[in-house]
N, C-alpha and C positions, 0 to 999 in steps of 0.2 A: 896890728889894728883889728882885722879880721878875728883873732882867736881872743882878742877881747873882748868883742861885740856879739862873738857866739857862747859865751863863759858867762857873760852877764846874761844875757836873755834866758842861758838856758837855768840857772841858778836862780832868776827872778822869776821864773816861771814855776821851778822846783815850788819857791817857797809859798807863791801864791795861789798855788796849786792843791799845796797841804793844806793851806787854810778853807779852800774849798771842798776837802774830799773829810775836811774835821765836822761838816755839818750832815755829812750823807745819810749817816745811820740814824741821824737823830730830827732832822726837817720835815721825815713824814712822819714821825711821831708829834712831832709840835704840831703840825697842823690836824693831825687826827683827835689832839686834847682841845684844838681851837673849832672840832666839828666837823672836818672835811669829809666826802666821802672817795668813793674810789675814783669820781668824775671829777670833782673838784682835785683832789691828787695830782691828777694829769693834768689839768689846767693849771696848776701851778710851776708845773715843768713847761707845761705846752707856752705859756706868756714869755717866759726865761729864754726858752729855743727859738721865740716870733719874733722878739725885740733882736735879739741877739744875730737871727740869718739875716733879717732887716733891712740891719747896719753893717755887716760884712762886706759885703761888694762895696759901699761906698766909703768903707776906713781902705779896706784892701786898696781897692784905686787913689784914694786920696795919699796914699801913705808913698804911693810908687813916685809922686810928683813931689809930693811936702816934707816926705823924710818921716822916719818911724816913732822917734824917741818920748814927742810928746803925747801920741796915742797909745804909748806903754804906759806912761807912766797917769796917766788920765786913767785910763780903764784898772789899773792897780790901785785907785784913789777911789776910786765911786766903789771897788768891792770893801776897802776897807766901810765905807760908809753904811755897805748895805749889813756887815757883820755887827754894824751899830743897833740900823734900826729895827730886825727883825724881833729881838728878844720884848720890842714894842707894840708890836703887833698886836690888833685886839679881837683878829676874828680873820677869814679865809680871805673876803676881800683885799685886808690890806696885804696878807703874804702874795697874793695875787698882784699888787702893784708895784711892794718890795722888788719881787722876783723879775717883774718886766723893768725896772731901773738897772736890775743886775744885769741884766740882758746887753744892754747898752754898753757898759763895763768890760760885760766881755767881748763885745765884737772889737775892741783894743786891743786885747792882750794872744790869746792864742793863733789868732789869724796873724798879727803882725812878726809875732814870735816866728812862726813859719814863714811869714816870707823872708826875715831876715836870713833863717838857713837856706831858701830858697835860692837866694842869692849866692849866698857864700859857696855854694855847694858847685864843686867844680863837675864839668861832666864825667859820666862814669862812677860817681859815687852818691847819686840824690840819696838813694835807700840810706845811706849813713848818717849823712849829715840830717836827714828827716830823723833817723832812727835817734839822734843825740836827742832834740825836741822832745819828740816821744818819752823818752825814758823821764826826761826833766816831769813833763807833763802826768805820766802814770805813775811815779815814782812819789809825787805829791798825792797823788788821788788816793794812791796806794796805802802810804803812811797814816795819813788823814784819819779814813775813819775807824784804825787802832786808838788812834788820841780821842778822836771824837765819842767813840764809846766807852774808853775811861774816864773823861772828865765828865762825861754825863750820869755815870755811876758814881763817880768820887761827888760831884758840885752840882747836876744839876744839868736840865737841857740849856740855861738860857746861857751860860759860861761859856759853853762853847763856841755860842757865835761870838760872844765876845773875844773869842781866843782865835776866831777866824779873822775879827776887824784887825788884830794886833800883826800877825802874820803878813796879811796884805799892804799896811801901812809900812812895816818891816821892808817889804819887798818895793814899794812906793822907792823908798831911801835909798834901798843900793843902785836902782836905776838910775834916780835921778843923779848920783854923785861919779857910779863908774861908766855909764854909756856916753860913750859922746855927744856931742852935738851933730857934728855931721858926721853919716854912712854914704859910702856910694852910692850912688842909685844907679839905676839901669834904665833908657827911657826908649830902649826898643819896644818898638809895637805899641808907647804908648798913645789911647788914646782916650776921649770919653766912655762913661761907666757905660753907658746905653748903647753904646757901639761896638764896644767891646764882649757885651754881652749877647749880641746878636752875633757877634762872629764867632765867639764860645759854642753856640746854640745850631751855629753850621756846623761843625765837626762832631763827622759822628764817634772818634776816638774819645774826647774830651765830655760827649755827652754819656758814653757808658761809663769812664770814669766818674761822674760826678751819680750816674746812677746807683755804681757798686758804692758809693761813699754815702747815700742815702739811705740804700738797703741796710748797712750794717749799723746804721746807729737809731731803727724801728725799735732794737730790746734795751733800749739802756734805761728807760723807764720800768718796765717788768722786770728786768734783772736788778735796778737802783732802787726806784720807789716804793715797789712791792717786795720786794725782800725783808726789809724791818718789821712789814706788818706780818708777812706769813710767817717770821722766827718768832716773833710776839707770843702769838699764841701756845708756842712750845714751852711743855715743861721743863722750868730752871734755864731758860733761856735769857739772857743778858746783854745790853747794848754792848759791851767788850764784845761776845760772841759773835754779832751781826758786822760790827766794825772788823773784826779778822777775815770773815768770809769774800766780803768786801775789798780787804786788803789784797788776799790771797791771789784773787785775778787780776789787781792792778800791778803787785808786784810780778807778775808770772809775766807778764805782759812787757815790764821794765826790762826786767833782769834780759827777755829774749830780744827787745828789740834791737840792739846792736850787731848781731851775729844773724839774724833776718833780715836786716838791711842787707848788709855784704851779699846774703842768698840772692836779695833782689836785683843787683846791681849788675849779677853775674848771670840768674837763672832765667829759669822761664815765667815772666808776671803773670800769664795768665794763668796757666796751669798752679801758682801761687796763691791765687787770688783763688779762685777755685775751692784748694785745697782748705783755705782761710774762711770759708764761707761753710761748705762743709760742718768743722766742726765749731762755727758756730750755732750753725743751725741744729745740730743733733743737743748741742747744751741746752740750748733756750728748753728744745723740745721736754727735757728729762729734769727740768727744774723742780717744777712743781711735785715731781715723782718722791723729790727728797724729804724724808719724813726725820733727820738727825743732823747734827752739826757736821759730823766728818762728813757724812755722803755731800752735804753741800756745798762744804769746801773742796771737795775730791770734782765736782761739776763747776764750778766757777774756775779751776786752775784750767778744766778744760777747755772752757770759755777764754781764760786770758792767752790760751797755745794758740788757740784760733785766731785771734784779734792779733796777736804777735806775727803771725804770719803772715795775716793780710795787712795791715797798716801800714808797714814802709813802702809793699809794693805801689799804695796807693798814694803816698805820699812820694814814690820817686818817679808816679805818670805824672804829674801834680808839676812838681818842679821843670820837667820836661816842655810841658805845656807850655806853663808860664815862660822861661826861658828861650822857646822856640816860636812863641804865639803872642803873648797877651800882657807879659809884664807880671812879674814875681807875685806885689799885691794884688792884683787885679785875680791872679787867677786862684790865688792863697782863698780871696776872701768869698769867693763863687764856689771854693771846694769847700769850706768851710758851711757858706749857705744850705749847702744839700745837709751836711751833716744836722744844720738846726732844724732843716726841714726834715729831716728823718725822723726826729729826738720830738716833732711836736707830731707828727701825723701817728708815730708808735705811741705817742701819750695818747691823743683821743681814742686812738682803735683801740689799746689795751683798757681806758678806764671806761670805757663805754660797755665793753666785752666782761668786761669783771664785772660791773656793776648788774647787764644784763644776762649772763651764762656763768660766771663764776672765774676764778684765778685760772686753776686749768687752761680753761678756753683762749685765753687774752696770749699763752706762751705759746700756744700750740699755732692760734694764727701768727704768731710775730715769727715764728720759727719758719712755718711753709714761704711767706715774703720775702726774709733773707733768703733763701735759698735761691727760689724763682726768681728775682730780680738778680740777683748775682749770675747769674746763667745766661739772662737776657743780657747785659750790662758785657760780661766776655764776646759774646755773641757782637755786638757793636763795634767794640774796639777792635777787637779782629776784622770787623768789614771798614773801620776805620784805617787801620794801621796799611790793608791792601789797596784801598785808593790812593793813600800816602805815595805809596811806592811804584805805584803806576805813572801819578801826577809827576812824580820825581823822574821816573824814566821819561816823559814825554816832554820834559823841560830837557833833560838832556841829549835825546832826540832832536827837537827844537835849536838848541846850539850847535848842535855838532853840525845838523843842516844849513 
């Protein structure tokens, strides 16, 4: 039961995933022919990541009491819808309300995704069983926008989101036919969302976790949405070419995260974490530095060693949590929150920053933030992790008395 319910999700996520990562190289060019500027850019991620952190803690919680299956297959149902109606689009606004539908969409599908492994994941191995998700999830993203930027050179931008609705729709079907109807659930610790999240909000282990999960997803707007346009203007430069670049760190990313898992499961997180933050901080910084195709692919691979190193550790404080604290969705969808809240605050400061100092500027602040909150972020759960083990002696102090 169990390895069927982690084969389906991670496989439904695979495919829905491709279909998301088929629009990447090409969604900031539509809306740049639809007028957008560099502020509007980010407002259109920024809506996606509002709607989307939003709804997380209340599908995460709802999902721990109600069961998963019909919030998978919801949120795979409204993306194929949005791959419908984007190519309809008549101007910045409506991609702007497209995108906050999608938003809804997804706080279904990735959040729930994880806590299913969340669950399943025996102790001793979160980094793994996080890391199978992971690879599901970048290994779509990854694929994506190689297709995404051939069939926009073969047919056209608007094919592709139609080749996104088709995918998603695809993935809609295997859910609903191979997941069960019931999953276990786990109903330790549970309780309401607002409750739950005030005792999240006492620990300081769980708030530096959720701070390093904030930190590192400030660049995915300067690394995703401004990339299409700064290869733009290269000569002989091709949506195929942006879509591999693209590829290149979602795939480096895949292929590592199952053998970073294991690292995490066994090594030191924070010194991990750390190390993960590091070199994504020096990539953001060197981005903009890349004036040719290979130097940029040679810096995104960099980019995706980084992200591969830090993401299991953070997904097996994650499972920890939840399992020890708060309840699988519950904590899935509040880890997941920070990451939209990351992906919208990195949208405003980058398009604000570009529009007012230039591209430069926008990687060089999102570069200094990872770093500096990753640092603050260890710093916490270290002073978290020592009260832990205090509290713990002093209950068994307590007994023994």
């Amino acid at each position: 039961m169990f390895n069927r319910i982690l084969i389906t999700v991670a496989l439904s996520v695979f495919i829905a995933l491709l279909g998301v990562g088929i629009i990447i190289p090409v969604l900031p060019v539509w809306a740049t022919e639809l007028g957008a500027s560099g502020f509007a850019l980010g407002m259109i991620t920024a809506t996606f990541s509002l709607s989307r952190g939003l709804l997380q803690p209340v599908v995460g919680n709802l999902s721990d009491r109600w069961g998963r299956k019909g919030f998978l297959v919801t949120g795979l149902f409204i993306y194929g819808l949005v791959g419908l109606l984007i190519p309809q689009a008549q101007g910045v606004v409506h991609l702007v309300i497209i995108r906050t539908f999608q938003g809804v969409g997804a706080a279904m599908i990735v959040p729930v995704a994880m806590a299913y492994a969340s669950f399943l994941a025996p102790p001793g191995q979160e980094g793994r069983y996080m890391g199978v998700v992971n690879i599901a999830i970048f290994s779509g993203i990854g694929c994506g926008p190689i297709l995404g930027g051939l069939f926009s050179d073969l047919w056209g931008l608007g094919a592709v989101f139609y080749m996104m609705a088709g995918l998603c729709f695809i993935a809609f079907i295997f859910v609903w036919f191979n997941m069960p109807v019931f999953c276990p659930l786990e109903r330790k610790g549970q309780t309401g969302l607002f409750d739950s999240l005030y005792r999240i909000f006492l620990r300081q282990r769980t708030v530096g976790i959720l701070i390093a999960r904030y930190a590192t997803m400030l660049m995915m707007v300067p690394t995703m949405a401004f990339l299409p346009v700064m290869m733009a203007d290269w000569s002989g430069s091709s949506g195929v070419q942006t879509g591999i670049v693209i590829a290149s760190r979602t795939l480096m990313n895949a292929v590592l995260q199952y053998p970073f898992g294991k690292l995490a499961d066994y090594g030191n997180k924070k010194l991990l974490l750390l190390a993960g933050a590091l070199c994504m901080s020096c990539a953001v910084f060197l981005i903009p530095s890349a004036t040719d195709f290979l130097t940029m692919i040679g810096l995104y691979l960099f980019l995706g060693f980084g992200e591969a190193v830090l993401w299991p550790v953070l997904g097996a404080y994650a499972v920890e949590e939840g399992r020890n604290h708060f309840g699988h969705g519950t904590m899935m969808g509040v880890f997941n929150l920070a990451m939209s809240a990351g992906v919208f605050t990195g949208a405003m400061m980058a398009g604000i920053s570009m529009d007012t100092l230039g591209v430069r500027h926008s990687f060089v602040l999102t570069s200094g933030a990872i770093l500096g909150l990753c640092l603050f972020a260890v710093l916490l759960i270290r002073a978290g992790e020592k009260k832990d083990s205090l509290d713990a002696d002093r209950s068994l102090s307590s007994s023994a008395g």
